[in-house]
N, C-alpha and C positions, 0 to 999 in steps of 0.2 A: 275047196272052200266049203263052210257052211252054210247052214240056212238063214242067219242073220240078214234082218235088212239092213241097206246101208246108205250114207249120205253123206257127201264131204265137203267142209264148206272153205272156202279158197277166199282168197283178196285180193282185190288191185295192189295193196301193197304192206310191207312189214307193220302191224300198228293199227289195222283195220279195223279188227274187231273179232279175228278171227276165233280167239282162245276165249274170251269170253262169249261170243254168241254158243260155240259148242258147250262149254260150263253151262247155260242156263239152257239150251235144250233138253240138257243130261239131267238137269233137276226136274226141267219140266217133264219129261218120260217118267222120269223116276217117282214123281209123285202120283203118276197115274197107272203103278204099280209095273211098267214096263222093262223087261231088265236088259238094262243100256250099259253098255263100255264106250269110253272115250278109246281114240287112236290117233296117234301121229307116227305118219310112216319115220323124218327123218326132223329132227329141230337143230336148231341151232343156238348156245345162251346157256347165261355161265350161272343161272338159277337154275340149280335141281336139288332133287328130294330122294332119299333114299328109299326103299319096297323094305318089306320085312326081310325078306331072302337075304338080303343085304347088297341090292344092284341098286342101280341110279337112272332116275328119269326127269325129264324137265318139271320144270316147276307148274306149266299149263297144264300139264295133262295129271299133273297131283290134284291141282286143284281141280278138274275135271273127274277124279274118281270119285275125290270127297263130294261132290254133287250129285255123283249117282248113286251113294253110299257105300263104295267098294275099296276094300284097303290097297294100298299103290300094288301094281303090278308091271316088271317090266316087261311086259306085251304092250302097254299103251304107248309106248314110246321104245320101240326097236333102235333105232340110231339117234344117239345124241351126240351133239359136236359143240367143245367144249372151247374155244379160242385163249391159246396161251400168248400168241402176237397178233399182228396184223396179215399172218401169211402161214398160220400153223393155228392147229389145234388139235388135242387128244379126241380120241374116237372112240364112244363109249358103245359096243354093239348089244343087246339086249342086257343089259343093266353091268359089264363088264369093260372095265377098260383096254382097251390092245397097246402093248406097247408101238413103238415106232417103224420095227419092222412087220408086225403083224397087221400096221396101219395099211401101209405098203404095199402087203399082199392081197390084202383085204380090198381095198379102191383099183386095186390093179387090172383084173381079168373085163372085160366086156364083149356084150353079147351083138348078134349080130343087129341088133339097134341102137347100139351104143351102149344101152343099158350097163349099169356095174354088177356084172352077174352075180359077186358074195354078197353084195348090199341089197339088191333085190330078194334074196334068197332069204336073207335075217326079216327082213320085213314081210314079205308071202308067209314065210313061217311063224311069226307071231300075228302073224291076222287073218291064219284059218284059224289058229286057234279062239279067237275070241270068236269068229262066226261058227262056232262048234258051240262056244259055249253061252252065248248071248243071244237075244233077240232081235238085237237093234246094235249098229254100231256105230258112230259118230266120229266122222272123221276129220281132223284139221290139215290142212295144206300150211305150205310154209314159205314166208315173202309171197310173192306174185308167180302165179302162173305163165308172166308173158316177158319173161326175165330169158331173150332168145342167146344169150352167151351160156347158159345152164340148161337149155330146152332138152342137148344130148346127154342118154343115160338119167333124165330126171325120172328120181326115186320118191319123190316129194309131194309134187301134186300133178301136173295131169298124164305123169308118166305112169304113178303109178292107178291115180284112176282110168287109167287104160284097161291097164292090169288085170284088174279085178271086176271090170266095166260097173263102173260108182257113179250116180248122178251127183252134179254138183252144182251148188250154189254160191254166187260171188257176194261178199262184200265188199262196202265201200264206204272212207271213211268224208261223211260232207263236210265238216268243222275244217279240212284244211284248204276244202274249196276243188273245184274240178273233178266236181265227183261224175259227171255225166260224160267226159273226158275219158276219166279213168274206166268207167265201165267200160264203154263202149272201144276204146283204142285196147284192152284187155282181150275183150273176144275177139275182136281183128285181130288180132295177133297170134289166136288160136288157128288149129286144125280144122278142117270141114268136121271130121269126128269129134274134137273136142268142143267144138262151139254146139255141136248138138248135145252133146253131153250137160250142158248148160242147161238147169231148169229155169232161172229163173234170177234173182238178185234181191242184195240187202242193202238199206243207204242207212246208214249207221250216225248218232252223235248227228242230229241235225235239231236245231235251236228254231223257235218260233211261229209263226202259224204255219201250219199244212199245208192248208190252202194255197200258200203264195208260191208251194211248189207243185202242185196238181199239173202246174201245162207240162212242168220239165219229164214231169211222169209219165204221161201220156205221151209224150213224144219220145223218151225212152222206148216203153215199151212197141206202141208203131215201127219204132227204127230195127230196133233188135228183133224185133219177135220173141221178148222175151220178158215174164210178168215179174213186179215187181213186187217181193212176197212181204213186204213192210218197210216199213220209216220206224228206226230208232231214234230218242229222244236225247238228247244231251240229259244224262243224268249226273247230277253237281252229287259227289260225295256217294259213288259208288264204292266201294271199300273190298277189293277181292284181288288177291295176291295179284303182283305186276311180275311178270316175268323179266322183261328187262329193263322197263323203263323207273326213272327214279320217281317219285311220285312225291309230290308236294304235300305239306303238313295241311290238315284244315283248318281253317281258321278257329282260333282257339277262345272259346267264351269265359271262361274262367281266367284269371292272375296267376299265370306260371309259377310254379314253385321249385323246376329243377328245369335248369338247360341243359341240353344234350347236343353234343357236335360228332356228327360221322366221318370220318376222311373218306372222298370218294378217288378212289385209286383209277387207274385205266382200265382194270383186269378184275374190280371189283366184283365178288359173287355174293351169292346168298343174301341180298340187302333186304329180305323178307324178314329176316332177322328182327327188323325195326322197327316192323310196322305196330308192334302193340307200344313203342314208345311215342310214334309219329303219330297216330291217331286220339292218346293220351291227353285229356284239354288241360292236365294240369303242367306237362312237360312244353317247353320249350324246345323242339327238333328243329336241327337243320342240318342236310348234308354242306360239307364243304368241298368243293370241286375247285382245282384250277381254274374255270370257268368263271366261277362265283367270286371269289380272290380279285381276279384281275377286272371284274365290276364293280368291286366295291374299291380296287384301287381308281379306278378312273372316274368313279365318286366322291375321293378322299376320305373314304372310310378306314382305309389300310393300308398298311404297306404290306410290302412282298416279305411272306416266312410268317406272317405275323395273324395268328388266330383268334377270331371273336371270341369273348370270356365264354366260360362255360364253369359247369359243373362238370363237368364229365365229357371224355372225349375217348370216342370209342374207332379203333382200329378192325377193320371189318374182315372177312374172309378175301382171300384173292387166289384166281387161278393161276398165276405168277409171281408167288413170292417176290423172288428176289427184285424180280425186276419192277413192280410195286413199291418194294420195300426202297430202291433207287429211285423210285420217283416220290415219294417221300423226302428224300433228303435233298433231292436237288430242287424241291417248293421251301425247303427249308424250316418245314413243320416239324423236323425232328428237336430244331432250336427252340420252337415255341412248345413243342409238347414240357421241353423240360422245363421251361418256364409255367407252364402251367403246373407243373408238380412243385417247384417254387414256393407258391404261389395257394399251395393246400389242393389243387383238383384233382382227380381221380381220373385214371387209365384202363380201358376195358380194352382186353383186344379177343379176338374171337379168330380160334382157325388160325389163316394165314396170318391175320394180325396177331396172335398169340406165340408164334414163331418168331415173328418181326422184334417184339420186346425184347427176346431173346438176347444172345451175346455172339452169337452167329450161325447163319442158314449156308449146308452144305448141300451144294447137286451135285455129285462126283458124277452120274452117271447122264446129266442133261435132260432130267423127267422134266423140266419145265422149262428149256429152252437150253441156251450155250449152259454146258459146264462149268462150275467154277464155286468158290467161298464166297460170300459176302457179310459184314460187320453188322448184327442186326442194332438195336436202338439200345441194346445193353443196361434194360429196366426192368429183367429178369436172369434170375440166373441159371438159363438153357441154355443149350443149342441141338440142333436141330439138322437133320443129315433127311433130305428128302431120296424116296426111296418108290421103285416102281411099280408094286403093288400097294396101292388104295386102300385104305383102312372106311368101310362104310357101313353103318350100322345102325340101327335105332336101339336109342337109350331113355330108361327110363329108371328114377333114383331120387336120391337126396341130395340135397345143396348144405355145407352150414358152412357159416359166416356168418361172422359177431357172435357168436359165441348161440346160433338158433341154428333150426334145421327147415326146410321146407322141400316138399316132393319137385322133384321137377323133371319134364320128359324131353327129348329131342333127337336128333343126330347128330353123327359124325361123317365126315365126307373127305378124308384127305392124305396127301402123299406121304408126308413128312412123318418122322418119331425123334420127338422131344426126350433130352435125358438132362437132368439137374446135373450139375457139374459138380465133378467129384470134391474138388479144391477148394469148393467149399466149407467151412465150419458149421455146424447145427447149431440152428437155430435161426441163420441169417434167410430164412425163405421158409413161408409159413402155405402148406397144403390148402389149396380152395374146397378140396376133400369133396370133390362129387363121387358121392359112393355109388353107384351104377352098376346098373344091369342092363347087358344088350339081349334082340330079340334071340340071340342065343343062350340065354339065360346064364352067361360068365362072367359073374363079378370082375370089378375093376374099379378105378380110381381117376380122377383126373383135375387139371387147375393147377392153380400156382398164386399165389398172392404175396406179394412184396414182406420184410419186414415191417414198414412202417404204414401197410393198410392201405398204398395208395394205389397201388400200380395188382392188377388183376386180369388173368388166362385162363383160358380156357378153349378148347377143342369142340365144345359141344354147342351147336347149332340150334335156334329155338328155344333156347334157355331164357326169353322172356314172356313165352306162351303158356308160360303153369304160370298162373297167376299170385301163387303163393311167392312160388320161387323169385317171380317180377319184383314182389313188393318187397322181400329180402335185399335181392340187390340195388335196386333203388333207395331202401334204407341204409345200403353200405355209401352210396353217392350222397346221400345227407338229404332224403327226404324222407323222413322219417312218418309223417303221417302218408303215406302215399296209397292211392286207391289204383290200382292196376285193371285195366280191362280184360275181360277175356276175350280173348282172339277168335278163339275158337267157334265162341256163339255169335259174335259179329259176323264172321264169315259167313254161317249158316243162314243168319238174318238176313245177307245181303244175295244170300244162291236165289231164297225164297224173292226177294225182291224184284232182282230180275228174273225171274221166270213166270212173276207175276206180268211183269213189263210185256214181256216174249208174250207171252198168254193175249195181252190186251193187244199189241201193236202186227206184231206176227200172222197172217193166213197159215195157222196151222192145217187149217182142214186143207190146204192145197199141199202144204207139205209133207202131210203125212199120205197124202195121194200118189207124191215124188218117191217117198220113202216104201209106198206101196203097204203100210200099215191098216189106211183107211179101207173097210170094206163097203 
């Protein structure tokens, strides 16, 4: 290993705090000219972002580079795991996918701790490298440390801050109650060496006077012997990419001018996608979940199949096509989509929804679960043969539609190759013509847009974060005066924010004593 310092901050449980407390550390070093790398030994979560190189990492630790100002690298993130069901998922090892027997091979061998000797081995080796080449490195654990059915062979958090011998610190989330609970039955449930390993704890998301928890504090720390390095605040309209959870619109001060409906699928990915439409005060967003269906029927808002009006109904990326694409039809959204084409609205599908329009999605080979054909929604004229190497890339180019052009950047992340069907006539299927360039600099092409303007594909991811390009497609959905945010400086707004927060609420001079920074 290198000379970097290091520090990993862990949680009682999935949802803590974790991924944003290391984001606004990474800002805060970084503003004070410190040169910090984020790292997650192993994640888990069907948001990720592509590296220039063209490998794949979660969506935390992108957003943790952009805070230290470093372009994605797949050393921040050695193992990602990708869930295709409830009992499988692709294994992405330093930004490459393994197929199924290389999965196999790969989780197979263990050492005489249990440990998974090639999984240890990818992650040791992408985190001397950042302590070679970093000052500081910032590491996040993943779920709970005290998770005793994964304790053998964990790669994740205090196995591998064994490893490397990492100080760590716990968070803990108060807003859902039980957080002195959670702390404390956390380290009990550690090792003698890991609970020493422990500097210290964060109580995250906690609402109203301070004061009224000073005794709980105090007797934490008496109990544990272990200081409490700050109290986060419940902050209303924090706005920084969510890795998995779906994240409500904010209340909107302006008179909508465009509604947008998302289908939230089971295997739904990349719903980051959205967030310049969901944070938008002049859009009306809302996912629709099965969840939410069967509340608004036991409200008498709806029946079953049956979707709230919109302008626009956007079909999202999924790690599971097909089997996405079947649960679709069996909420029987595929009857109402076409009633909303009926009806004049507009069809966006991104990714795996872009497939899905399609006329049919083939896995001959089972990259994404059983083998087999399935009938896509047949409102584009593709199909689609999913295939075991990953097409992943970042793009950046031009958009036109309606008869304009506007720059717009993103990626691509996916199994599948789409081909227009020969038996077609010309003319019946009009090019969404993203002229593009990936960070390989090799032109290419990509989209599809219906004959009659209404039904719209595309492959490319974050294609609403060029602001230009937003307000294009937004004037193809029919809002023609539309004001698009950029995403991008919001995000920057909101690192600075909380690191401001960190700054005020945080014992940094104790932490950087942890981290051995402080002289």
């Amino acid at each position: 290993m290198g000379t970097a310092k290091t520090l990993m901050v862990q949680g009682t449980t999935s949802d803590a705090g974790k991924s944003t407390l290391v984001a606004g550390l990474c800002r805060l070093f970084a503003r004070q000219g410190v040169k910090v790398a984020p790292f997650k030994p192993q994640n888990m979560a069907l948001n990720s972002a592509v590296t220039a190189d063209g490998g794949e990492i979660g969506r935390a630790q992108a957003l943790q580079a952009i805070a230290c100002g470093l372009p994605l690298d797949t050393d921040f993130n050695p193992i990602l795991l990708k869930p295709s069901s409830d009992t499988g998922a692709q294994v992405i090892v330093q930004g490459k996918a393994l197929d199924q027997m290389e999965a196999k091979d790969f989780f197979g061998p263990r050492g005489k701790n249990g440990e998974r000797v090639n999984a240890m081995a990818a992650v040791l080796d992408s985190f001397s490298r950042l302590t070679h080449a970093y000052d500081v490195v910032l590491i996040e654990g993943a779920g709970s440390p005290a998770e005793i059915n994964l304790r053998e062979g964990d790669i994740a958090n205090m196995g591998f801050a064994e490893a490397v011998d990492c100080p760590v610190i716990i968070i803990a989330d108060i807003d859902k109650g039980g957080v002195f609970a959670h702390l404390v039955g956390t380290l009990a449930l550690l090792s003698e060496s890991e609970q020493a390993r422990v500097k210290g704890f964060v109580i995250n998301r906690f609402r109203g006077d301070i004061n009224l928890l000073q005794s709980g504090l105090d007797w934490l720390e008496a109990y544990t012997q272990k200081p409490v390095l700050g109290v986060l605040p419940y902050l209303h309209d924090l706005h920084l990419d969510a890795e998995d959870a779906l994240l409500a619109s904010p209340l909107k001060t302006a008179k909508s001018k465009l509604s947008v409906l998302v289908l939230v699928t089971p295997r739904i990915s990349n719903h980051t996608d959205f967030d310049p439409l969901r944070l938008n005060p002049q859009i009306e967003f809302n996912y629709v979940s099965m969840q939410t269906q069967a509340q608004s029927q036991s409200q008498g808002q709806s029946k079953s199949g049956v979707l709230p009006p919109a302008d626009l109904i956007i079909i999202p990326g999924s790690k599971n096509v097909r089997d996405d694409l079947a649960f679709i039809k069996a909420q029987g959204w595929d009857i109402a989509i076409e009633k909303h084409l009926r009806y004049g609205g507009k069809v966006l599908g991104i990714c795996g929804g872009y497939q899905m329009l399609g006329v049919a999605i083939d896995d001959p080979n089972g990259v994404e679960g059983t083998a087999g054909e399935s009938d896509g929604l047949g409102l584009l004229p593709l199909v689609t043969e999913l295939k075991p190497n990953k097409v992943l890339r970042q793009v950046t180019g031009e958009i036109s539609l309606l008869g304009e052009q506007a720059e717009v950047k993103g990626y691509e992340i996916h199994c599948g190759q789409s081909l227009l069907l020969k038996t077609l006539s010309e003319g019946q299927v009009q090019p969404l013509s993203i002229s593009a360039m990936d960070s390989r600099e090799s032109p290419f092409s990509d989209g599809m847009l219906s004959e009659d303007g209404q039904v719209l594909g595309t492959y490319l991811h974050g294609l609403f974060d060029s602001p230009d390009a937003c307000a294009l497609l937004l004037k193809w959905a029919r809002m023609s005066d539309a004001e698009p945010i950029d995403i991008d400086a919001i995000r920057e707004q909101q690192l600075n924010r909380f690191a401001e927060q960190l700054k005020q609420d945080l014992d940094m001079e104790n932490i950087e004593q942890i981290l051995g920074t402080r002289t």
